[in-house]
Structures are given as C-alpha cells and as structure tokens.
C-alpha positions in Angstrom: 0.0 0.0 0.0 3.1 2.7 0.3 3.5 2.4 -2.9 0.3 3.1 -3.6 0.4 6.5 -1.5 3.5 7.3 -3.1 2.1 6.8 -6.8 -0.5 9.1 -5.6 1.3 11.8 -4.0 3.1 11.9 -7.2 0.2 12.5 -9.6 -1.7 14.7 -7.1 1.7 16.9 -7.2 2.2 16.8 -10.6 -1.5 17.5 -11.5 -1.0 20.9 -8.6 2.3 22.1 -11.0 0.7 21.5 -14.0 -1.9 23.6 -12.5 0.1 26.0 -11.2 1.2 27.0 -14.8 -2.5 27.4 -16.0 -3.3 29.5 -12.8 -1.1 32.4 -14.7 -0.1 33.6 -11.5 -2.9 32.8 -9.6 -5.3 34.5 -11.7 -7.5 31.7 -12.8 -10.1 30.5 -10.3 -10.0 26.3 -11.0 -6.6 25.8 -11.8 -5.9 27.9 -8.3 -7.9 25.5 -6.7 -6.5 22.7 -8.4 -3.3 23.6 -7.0 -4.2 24.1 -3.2 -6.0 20.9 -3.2 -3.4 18.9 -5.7 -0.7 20.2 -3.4 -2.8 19.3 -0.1 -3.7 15.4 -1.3 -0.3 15.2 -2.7 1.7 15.7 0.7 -1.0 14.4 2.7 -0.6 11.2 0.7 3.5 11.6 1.1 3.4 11.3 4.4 1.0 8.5 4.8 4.6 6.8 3.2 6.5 8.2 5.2 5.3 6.0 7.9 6.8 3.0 6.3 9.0 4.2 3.5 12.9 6.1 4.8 12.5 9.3 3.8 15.1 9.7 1.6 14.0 6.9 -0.4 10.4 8.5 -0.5 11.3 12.1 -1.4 13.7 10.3 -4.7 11.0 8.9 -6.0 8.6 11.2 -5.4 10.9 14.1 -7.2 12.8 12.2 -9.4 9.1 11.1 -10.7 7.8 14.1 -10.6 10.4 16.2 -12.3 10.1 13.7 -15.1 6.5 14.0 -15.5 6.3 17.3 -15.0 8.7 18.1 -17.9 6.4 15.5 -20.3 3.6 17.7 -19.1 5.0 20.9 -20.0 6.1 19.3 -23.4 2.9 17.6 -24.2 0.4 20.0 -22.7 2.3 23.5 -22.6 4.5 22.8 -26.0 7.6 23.5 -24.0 10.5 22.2 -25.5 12.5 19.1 -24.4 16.5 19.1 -25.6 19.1 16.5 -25.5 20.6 17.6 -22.3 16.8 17.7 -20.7 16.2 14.3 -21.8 19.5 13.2 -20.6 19.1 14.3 -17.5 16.0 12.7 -16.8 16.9 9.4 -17.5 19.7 9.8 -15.0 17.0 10.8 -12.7 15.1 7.3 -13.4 18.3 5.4 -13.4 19.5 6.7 -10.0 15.7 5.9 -8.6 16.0 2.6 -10.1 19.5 2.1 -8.6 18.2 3.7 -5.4 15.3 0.8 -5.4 16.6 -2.5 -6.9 20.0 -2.0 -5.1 20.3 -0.1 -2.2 19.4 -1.5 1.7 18.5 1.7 2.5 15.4 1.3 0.3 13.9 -1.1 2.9 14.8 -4.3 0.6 
C-alpha cells in the first residue's frame, strides 16, 4: 500500500504544478484551486509513506518522478520544448531511482 500512497502523491503533485502554470499567477479560479487541493492530497498522501517508506528513499521517488512528469507535461500540454541535455538528464533521474530501489538496503529491501 506505500506504494500506492507514493504513486498518488506523485500524480496529485504533478496534477498541482501543471496547475500552477495554467493558474497564470494565480489569476485563474480552478486551476488555483486545483493547486491548493493537488498540493494538499499530494503531501498528505506523502506522508501516509512516510510511515513505512525512509524518507530519503520517498522524497527520490517522489521528485525524481515528478520532475520527469512534469517536464512530459510541460512538453505535451504547454509545448515546451524538451532538448538533449533535458532528456539526458531525466533518465539519470530514473536510473538513479531505479539504482536507489533494486540496489540499495537503504530502500527497505
């Protein structure tokens, strides 16, 4: 079930900074909302794993994730551009969190 939490901690955020773009500075009404609430169930859901997950495991995940999905967001939704060096980078992200899970003790294996 952490994972669970964690899966949904990291839509809810990612659904609260996709929002946050479309707000325009907090001068839209629902994507303003969307925010506060995506934000709220997305850390309330993050520390519901933090109960059984190490902390620095969790927060990997959850921002290694995020920043990925974020960025396919942005490219996909926004049409912000996605370079070499961006993709790159992201897959580093996913390889370190993949590292971090299959190989570390840390990760509660």
């Amino acid at each position: 079930m952490q994972y669970v939490f964690l899966a949904i901690s990291i839509v809810s955020e990612v659904i609260a900074t996709s929002a946050l773009k479309a707000s325009d500075g907090f001068t839209k009404l629902a994507p303003s909302i969307t925010v506060v609430i995506g934000y709220a169930v997305a850390f309330h859901f993050l520390a519901l794993t933090l109960k059984t997950i190490p902390i620095g495991v969790a927060y990997a995940i959850w921002a290694g994730a995020g920043v990925s999905l974020v960025a396919v967001v942005g490219w996909v939704v926004f049409g912000q551009k996605l370079d070499a060096p961006a993709i790159i980078g992201m897959a580093m992200i996913i390889g370190g969190v993949i590292v971090l899970q299959v190989f570390s003790k840390v990760s509660g294996h």
